[in-house]
NUVOKOL-658891 format. One record per residue: residue number from 1; residue in one letter; x, y, z of N, C-alpha, C in turn. Coordinates in steps of 0.1 Angstrom, whole numbers, plus 5000, padded with zeros to 4 digits. Atoms other than C-alpha are relative to their C-alpha. Example, Ala and Ser with C-alpha at 12.3 -4.5 7.8 and 13.67 -1.06 7.14 Angstrom:
2
     k   r    n_X    n_Y    n_Z   ca_X   ca_Y   ca_Z    c_X    c_Y    c_Z
     1   A   5009   4988   5000   5123   4955   5078   5009   5012   5000
     2   S   4991   4989   5000   5137   4989   5071   4992   5011   5008
# end
This chain:
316
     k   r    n_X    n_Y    n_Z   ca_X   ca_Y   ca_Z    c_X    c_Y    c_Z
     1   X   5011   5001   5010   1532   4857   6225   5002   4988   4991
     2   X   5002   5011   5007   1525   4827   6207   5002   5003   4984
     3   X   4994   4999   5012   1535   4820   6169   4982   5001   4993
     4   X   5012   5002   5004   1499   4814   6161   4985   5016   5002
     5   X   5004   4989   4997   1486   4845   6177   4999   5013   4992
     6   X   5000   4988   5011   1478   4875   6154   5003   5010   5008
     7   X   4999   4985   4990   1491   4912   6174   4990   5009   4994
     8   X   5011   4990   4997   1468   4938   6181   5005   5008   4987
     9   X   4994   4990   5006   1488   4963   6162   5000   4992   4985
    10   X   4999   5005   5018   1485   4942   6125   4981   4999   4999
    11   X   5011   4998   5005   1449   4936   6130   4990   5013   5003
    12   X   5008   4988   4998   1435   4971   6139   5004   5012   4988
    13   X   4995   4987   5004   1460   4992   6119   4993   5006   4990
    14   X   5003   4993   5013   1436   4998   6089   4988   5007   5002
    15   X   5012   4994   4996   1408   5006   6106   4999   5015   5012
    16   X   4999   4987   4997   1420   5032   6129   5007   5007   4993
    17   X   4994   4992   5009   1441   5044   6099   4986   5012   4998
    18   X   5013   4995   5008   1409   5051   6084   4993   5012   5006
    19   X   5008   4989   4990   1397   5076   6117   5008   5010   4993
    20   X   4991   4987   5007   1426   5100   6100   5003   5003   4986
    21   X   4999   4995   5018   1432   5126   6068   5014   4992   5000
    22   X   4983   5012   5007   1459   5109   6047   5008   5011   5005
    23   X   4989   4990   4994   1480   5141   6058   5005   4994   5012
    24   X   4992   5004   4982   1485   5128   6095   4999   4982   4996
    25   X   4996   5013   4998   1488   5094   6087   5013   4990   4999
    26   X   4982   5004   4998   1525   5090   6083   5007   5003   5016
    27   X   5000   5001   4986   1526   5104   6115   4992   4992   5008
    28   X   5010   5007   4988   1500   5082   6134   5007   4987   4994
    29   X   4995   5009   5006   1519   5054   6113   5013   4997   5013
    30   X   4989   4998   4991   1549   5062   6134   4998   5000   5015
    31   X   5001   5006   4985   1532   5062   6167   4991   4989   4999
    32   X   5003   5011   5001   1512   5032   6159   5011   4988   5002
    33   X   4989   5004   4997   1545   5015   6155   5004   4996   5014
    34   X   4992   5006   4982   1557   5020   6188   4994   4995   5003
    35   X   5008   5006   4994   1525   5016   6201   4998   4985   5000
    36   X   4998   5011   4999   1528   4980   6188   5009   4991   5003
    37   X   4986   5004   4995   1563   4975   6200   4999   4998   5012
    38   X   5005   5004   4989   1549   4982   6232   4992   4988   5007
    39   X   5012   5009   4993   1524   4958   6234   5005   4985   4997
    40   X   4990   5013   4995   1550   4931   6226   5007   4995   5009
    41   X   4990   5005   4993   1567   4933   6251   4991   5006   5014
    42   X   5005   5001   4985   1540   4940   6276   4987   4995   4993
    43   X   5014   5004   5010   1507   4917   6262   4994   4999   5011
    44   X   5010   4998   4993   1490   4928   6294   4990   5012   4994
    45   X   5007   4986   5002   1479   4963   6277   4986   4992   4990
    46   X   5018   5012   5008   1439   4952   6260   5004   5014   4988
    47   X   5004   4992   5015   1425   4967   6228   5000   5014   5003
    48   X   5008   4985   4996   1405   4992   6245   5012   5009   5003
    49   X   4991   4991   4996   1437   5006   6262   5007   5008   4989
    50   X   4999   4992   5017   1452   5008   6227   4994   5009   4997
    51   X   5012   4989   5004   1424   5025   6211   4999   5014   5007
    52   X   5002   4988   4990   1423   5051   6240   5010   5008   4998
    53   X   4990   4990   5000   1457   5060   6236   5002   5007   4985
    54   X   5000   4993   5017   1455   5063   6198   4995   5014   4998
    55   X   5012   4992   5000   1423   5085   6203   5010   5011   5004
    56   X   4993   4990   4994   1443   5106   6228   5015   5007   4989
    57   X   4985   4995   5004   1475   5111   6205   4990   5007   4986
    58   X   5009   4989   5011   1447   5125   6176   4998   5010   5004
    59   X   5006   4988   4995   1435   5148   6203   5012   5012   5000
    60   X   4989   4993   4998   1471   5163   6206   5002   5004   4980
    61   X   4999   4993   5008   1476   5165   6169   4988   5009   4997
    62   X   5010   4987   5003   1443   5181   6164   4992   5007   5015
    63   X   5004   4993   4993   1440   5204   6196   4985   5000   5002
    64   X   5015   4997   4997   1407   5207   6213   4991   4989   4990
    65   X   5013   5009   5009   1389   5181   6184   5002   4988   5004
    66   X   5001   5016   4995   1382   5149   6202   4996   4989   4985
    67   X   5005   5007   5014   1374   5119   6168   4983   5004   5005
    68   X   5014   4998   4992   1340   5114   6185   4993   5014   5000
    69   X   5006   4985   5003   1332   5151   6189   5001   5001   4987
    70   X   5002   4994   5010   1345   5156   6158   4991   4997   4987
    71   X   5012   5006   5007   1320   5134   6141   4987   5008   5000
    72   X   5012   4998   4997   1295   5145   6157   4995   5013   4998
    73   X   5003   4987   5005   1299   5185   6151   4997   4997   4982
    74   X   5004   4997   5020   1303   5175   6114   4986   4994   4994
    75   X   5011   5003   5002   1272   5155   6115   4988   5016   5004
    76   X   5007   4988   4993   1254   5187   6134   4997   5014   4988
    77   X   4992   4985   5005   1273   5214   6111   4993   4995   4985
    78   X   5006   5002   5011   1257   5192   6081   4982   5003   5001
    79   X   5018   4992   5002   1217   5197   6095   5001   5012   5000
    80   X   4996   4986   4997   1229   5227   6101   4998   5010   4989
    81   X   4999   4993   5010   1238   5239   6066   4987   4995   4990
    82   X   5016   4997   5009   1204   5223   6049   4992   5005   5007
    83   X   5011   4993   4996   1184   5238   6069   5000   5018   4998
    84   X   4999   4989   5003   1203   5272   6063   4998   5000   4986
    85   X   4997   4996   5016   1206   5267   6024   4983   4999   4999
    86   X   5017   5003   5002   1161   5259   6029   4997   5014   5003
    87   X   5001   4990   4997   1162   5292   6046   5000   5010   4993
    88   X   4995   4989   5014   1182   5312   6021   4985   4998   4991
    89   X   5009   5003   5016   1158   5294   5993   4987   5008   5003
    90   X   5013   4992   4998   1128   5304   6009   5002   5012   5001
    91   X   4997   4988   5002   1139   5337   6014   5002   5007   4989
    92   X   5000   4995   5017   1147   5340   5979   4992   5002   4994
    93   X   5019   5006   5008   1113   5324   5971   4993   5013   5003
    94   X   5011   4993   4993   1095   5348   5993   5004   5015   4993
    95   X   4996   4986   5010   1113   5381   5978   4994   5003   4984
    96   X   5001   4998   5014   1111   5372   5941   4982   4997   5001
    97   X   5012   4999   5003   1073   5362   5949   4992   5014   5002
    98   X   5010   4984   4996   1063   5397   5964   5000   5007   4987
    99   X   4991   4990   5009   1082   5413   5931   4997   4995   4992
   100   X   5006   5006   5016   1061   5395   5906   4986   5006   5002
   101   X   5012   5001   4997   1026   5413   5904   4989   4990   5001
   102   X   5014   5009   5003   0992   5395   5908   4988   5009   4989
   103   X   5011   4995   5011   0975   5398   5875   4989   4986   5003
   104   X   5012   5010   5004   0940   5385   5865   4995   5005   4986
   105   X   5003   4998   5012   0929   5382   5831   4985   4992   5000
   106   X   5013   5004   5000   0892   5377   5824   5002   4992   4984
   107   X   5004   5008   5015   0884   5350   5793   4990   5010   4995
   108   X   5014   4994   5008   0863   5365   5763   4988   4992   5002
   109   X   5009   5007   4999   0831   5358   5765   4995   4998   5014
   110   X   5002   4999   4983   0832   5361   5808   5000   5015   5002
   111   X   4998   4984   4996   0830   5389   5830   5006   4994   5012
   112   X   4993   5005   4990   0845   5384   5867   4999   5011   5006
   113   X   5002   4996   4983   0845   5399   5903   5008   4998   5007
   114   X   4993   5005   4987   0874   5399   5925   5000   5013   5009
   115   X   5000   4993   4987   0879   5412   5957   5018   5002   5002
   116   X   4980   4997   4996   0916   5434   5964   5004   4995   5014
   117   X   4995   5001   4987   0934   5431   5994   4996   5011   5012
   118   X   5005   4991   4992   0919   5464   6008   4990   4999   5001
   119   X   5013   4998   4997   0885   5454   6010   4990   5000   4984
   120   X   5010   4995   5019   0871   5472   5971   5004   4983   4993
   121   X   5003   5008   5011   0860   5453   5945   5002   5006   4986
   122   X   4997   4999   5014   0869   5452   5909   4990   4993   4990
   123   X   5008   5012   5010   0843   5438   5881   5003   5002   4985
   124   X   4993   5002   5015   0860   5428   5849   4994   4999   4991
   125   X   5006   5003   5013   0844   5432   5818   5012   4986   4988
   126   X   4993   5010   5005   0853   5401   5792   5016   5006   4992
   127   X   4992   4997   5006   0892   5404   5784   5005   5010   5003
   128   X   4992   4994   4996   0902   5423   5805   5012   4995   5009
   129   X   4987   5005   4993   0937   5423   5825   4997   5012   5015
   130   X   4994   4986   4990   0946   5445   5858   5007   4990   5008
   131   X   4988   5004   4997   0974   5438   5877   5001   5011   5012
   132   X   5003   4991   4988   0982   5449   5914   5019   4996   5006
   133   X   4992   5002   4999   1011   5446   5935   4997   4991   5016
   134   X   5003   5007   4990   1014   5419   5962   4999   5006   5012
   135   X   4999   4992   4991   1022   5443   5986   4987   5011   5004
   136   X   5012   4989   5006   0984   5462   5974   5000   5006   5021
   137   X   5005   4990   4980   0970   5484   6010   5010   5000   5010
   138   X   4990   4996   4991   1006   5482   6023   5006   5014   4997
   139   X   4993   4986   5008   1028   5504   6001   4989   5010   4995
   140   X   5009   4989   5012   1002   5519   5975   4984   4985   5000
   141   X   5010   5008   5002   0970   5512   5964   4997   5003   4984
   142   X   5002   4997   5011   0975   5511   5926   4999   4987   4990
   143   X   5001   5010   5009   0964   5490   5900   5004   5004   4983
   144   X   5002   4999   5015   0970   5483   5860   4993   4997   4995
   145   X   5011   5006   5009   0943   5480   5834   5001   5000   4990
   146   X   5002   5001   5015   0939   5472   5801   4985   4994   4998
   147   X   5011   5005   5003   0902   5469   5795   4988   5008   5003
   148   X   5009   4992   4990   0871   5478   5817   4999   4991   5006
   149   X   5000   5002   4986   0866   5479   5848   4989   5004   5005
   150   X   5009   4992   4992   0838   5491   5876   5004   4999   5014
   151   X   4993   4998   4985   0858   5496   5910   4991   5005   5007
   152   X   5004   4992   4991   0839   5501   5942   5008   5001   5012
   153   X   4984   4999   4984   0867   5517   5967   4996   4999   5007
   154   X   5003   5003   4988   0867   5510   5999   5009   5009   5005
   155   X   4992   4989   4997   0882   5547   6015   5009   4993   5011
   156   X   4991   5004   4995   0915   5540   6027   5011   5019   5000
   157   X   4988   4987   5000   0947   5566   6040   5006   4999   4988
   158   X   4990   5005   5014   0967   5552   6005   4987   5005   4989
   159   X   5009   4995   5009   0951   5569   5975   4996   4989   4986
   160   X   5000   5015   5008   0937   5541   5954   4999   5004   4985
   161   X   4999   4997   5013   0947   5549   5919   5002   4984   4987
   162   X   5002   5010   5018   0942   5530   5878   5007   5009   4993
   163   X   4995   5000   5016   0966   5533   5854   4999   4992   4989
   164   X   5002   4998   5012   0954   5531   5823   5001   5002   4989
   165   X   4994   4994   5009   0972   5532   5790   5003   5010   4997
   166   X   4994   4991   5004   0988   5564   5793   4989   5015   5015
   167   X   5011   4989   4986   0959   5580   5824   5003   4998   5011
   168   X   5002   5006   4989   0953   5580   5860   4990   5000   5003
   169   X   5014   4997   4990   0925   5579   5879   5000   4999   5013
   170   X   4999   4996   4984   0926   5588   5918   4992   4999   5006
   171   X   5012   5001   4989   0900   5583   5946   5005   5000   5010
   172   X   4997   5003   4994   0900   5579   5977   4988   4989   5007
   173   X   5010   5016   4997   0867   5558   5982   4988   5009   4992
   174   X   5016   5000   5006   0836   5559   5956   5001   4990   4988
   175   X   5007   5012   5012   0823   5539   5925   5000   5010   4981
   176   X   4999   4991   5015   0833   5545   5887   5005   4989   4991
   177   X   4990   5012   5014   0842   5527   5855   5009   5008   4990
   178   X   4989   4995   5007   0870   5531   5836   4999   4986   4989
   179   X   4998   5004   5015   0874   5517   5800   5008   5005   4992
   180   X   4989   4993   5006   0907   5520   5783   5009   4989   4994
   181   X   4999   5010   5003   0918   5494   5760   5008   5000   4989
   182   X   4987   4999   5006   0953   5492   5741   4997   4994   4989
   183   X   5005   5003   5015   0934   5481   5708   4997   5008   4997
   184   X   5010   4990   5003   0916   5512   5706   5009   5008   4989
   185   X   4993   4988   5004   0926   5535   5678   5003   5007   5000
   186   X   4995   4983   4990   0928   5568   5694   5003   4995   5010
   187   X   4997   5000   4990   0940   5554   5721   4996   5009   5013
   188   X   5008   4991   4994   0910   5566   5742   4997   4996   5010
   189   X   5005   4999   4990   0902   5565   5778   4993   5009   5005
   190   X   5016   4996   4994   0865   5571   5797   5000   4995   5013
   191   X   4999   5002   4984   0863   5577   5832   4981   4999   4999
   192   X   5011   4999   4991   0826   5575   5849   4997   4997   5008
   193   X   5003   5004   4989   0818   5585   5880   4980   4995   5002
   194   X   5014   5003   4993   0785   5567   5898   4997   5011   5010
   195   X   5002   4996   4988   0794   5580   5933   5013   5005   5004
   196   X   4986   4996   4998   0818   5601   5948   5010   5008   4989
   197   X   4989   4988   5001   0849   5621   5937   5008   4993   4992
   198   X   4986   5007   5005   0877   5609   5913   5006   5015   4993
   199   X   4989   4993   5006   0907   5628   5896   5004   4995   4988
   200   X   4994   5008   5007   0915   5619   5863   5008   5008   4986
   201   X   4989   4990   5006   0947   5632   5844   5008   4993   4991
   202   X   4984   5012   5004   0979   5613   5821   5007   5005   5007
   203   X   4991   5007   4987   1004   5599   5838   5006   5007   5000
   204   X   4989   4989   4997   1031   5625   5834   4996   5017   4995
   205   X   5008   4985   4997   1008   5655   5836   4986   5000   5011
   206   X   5008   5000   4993   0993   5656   5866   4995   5012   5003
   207   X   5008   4986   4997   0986   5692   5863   4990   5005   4989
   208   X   5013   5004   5008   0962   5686   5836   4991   4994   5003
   209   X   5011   5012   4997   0938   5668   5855   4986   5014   5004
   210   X   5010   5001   5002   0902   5667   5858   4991   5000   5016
   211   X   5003   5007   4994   0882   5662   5885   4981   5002   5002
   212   X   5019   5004   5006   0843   5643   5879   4995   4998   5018
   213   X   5011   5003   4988   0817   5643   5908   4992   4991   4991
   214   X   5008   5013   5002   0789   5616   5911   4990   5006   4983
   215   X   5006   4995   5016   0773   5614   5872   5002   5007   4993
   216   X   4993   4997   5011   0802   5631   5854   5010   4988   4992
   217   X   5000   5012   5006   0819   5613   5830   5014   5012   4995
   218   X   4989   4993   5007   0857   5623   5810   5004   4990   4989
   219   X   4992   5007   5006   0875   5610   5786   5019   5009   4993
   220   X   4984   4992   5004   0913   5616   5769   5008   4991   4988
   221   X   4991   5003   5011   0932   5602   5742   5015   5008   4995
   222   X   4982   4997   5000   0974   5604   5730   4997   5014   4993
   223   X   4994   4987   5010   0968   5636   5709   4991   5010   5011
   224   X   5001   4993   4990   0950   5657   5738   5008   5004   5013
   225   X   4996   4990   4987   0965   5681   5766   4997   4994   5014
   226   X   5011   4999   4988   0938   5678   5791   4985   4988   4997
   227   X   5014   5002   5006   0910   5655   5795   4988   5008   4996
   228   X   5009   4991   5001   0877   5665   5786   4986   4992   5006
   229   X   5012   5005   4989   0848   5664   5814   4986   5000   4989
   230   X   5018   4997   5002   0807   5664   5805   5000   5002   5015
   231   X   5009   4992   4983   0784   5682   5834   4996   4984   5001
   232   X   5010   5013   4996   0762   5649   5831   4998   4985   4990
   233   X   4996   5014   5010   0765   5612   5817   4988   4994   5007
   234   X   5009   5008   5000   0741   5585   5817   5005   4985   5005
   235   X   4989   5010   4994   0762   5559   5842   4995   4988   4997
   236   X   5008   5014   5004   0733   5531   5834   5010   4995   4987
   237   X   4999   5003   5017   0741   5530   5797   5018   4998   5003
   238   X   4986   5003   5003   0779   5531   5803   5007   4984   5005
   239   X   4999   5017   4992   0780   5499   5829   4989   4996   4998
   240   X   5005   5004   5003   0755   5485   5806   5005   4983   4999
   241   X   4994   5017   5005   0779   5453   5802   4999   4993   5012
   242   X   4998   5009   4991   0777   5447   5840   4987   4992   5003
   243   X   5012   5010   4999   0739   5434   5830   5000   4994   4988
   244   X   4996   5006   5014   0754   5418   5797   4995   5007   4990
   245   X   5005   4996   5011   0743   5443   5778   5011   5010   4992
   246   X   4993   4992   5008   0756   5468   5752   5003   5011   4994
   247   X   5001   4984   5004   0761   5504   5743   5009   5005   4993
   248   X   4990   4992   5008   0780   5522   5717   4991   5013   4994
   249   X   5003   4988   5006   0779   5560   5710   5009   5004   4993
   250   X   4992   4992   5014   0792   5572   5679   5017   4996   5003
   251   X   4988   5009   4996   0819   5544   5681   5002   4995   4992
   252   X   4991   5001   5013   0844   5537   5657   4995   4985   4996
   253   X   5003   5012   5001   0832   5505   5639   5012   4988   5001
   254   X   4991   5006   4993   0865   5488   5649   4997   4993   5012
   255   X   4999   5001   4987   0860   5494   5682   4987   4993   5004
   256   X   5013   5008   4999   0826   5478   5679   5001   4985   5003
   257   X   4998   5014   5004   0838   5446   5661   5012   4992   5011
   258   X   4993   5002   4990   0865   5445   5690   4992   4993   5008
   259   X   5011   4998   4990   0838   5447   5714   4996   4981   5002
   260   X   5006   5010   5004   0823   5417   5698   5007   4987   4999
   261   X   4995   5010   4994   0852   5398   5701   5003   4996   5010
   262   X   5001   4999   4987   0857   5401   5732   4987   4992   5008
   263   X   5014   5003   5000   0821   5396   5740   4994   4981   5003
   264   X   5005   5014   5005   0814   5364   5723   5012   4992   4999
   265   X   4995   5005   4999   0844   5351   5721   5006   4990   4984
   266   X   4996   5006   5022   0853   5348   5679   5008   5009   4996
   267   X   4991   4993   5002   0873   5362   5659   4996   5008   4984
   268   X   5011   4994   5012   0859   5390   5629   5013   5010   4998
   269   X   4991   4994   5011   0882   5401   5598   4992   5009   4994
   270   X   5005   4986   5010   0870   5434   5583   5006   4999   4988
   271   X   4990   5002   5017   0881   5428   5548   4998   5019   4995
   272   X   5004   4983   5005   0868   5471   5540   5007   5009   5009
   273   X   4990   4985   4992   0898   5492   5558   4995   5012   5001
   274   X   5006   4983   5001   0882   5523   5549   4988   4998   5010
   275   X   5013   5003   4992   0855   5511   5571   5003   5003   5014
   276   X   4997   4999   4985   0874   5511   5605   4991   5013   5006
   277   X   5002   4986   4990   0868   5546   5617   4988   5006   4998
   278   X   5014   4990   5004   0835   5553   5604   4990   4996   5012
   279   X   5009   4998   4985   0813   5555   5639   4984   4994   4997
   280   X   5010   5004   4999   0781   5539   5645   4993   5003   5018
   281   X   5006   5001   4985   0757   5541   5676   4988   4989   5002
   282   X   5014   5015   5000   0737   5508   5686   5000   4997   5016
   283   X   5001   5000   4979   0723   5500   5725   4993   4984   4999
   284   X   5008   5009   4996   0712   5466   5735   5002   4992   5011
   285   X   5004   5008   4990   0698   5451   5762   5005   4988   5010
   286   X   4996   5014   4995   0704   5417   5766   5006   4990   4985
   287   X   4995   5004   5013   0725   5407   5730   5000   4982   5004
   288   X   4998   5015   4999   0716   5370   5725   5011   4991   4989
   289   X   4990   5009   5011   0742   5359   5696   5009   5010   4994
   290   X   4990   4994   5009   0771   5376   5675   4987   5003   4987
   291   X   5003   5002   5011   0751   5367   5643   4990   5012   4998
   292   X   5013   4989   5002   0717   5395   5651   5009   5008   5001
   293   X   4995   4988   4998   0742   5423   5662   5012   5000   4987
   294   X   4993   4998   5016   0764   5416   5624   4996   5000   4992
   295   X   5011   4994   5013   0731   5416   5605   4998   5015   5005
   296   X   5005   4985   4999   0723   5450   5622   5012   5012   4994
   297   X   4990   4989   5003   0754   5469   5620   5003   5001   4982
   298   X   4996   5004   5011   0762   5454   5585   4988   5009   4992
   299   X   5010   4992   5007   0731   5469   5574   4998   5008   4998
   300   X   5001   4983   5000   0733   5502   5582   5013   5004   4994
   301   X   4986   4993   5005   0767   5506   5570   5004   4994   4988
   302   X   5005   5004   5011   0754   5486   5536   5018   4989   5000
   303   X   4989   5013   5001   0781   5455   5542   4992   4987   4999
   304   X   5009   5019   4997   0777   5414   5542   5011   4995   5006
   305   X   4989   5004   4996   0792   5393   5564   4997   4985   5000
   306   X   4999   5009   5002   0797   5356   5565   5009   4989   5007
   307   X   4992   5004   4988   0808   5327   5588   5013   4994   4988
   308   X   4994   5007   4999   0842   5313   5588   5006   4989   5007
   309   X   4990   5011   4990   0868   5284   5598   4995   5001   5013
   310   X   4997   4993   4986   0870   5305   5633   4995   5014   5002
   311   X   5004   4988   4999   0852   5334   5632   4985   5006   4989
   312   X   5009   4990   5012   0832   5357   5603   5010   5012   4991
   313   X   4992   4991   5010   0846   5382   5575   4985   5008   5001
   314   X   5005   4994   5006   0833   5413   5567   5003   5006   4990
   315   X   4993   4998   5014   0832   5425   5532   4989   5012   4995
   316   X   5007   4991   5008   0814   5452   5509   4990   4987   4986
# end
């Protein structure tokens, strides 16, 4: 070999160093060595043969793992694992999504119409909530409400029940409104049937229940036993809101001024406390403004009322 000549074995050694963990490289150091002792004293052997034999003496310290293969599993073994960790995620996703209800909240001042998963319809009076479970016409067919409602079931094998602040209501397919609204001060819920059959009891007395045929009507509140049915209600006048209109019988003037926020979409300070619970009864049609329905009431119950910032006050 010439003096000018560089050996195989000084210019490769750092680059097939580099194919091995620093653990085996004192040993591949040691057969590198020879291997370049060899090739001094026979400078017929080429690179490639080199290289081949290196390869081969990795294959012996690591059994069965060729370099080449073993590149190539760890490239494989890495699509491998993001596609499993995308898997898991989605799987996670898809769990915690079923396990979160689907609520809908109506804005004041709207009403709204959706359609469940089993077919029935729900029509939201303004400000209301109900809440279902993603799973609706698999498992159960039960909803939550805080508001009013006018459900027309669609008869299914699963018994399509409304809870209600503290009620149930049960069907299996007809048409009814329910109005039950966690402002209320008696905490009062009003079933009415249109059409068809319902059951309507609280939640952890189901042997108190009720049950209204087409154009009965119930109601129940926290300090009663058992609801209490009527033979015959006036179903127009009660789903009077689902033609924007308005009805109150001998209704707490709270529950009025509620009504009216809700409604219109403002906000009304009673400044006269003693005033809440005294009842009124007013019906209208087609209510075109807040302002005609707080001269009326105000009048008969000898108050004044007056706009503010964000709303109106009432006062004596």
């Amino acid at each position: 070999m010439s003096e000018n000549k560089t050996p195989i074995y000084k210019t490769d050694f750092k680059k097939v160093m580099d194919q091995f963990p620093d653990a085996d490289q004192a040993e591949i150091r040691e057969v590198w060595d020879k291997s370049g002792a060899a090739d001094r004293h026979d400078p017929g052997v080429s690179r490639e043969e080199t290289e081949a034999a290196l390869e081969d003496v990795h294959y012996r310290i690591a059994p069965g793992e060729n370099p080449q293969e073993s590149e190539k599993n760890q490239k494989w073994l890495f699509v491998y694992s993001k596609y499993l960790v995308a898997a898991v995620a989605l799987l996670v996703f898809g769990i915690g999504y079923l396990l979160v209800p689907a609520t809908y909240t109506v804005p004041h001042s709207e009403t709204a119409t959706i359609e469940l998963p089993d077919g029935s319809t729900a029509e939201l009076n303004s400000g209301t909530t109900i809440q279902y479970s993603r799973l609706f016409s698999f498992t159960n067919r039960d909803i939550t409400l805080n508001g009013e409602a006018y459900f027309s079931v669609e008869a299914g094998e699963k018994p399509f029940r409304v809870d209600a602040n503290g009620t149930v209501t049960e069907v299996l397919g007809t048409e009814f409104n329910v109005r039950s609204w966690d402002t209320d001060p008696n905490q009062k819920s009003e079933v009415a049937v249109k059409r068809g059959t319902v059951r309507f009891y609280p939640e952890h007395n189901m042997n108190s229940s009720v049950e209204l045929t087409t154009g009965q009507k119930a109601f129940w509140s926290a300090e009663m036993v058992q609801p209490e049915a009527s033979e015959t209600t006036d179903a127009e006048s009660i789903t009077a809101w689902r033609q924007n209109g308005m009805v109150f019988r001998e209704a707490p003037f709270i529950v009025i001024l509620n009504e009216l926020e809700r409604r219109f979409d403002v906000n009304i300070e009673l400044e006269t406390r003693d005033m809440q619970m005294e009842t009124l009864t007013a019906y209208y049609t087609s209510p075109v403004g807040v302002e005609s329905i707080l001269e009326d009431i105000c009048t008969v119950k000898g108050l004044k009322f007056s706009a503010t910032a964000n709303g109106y006050r009432i006062f004596k």
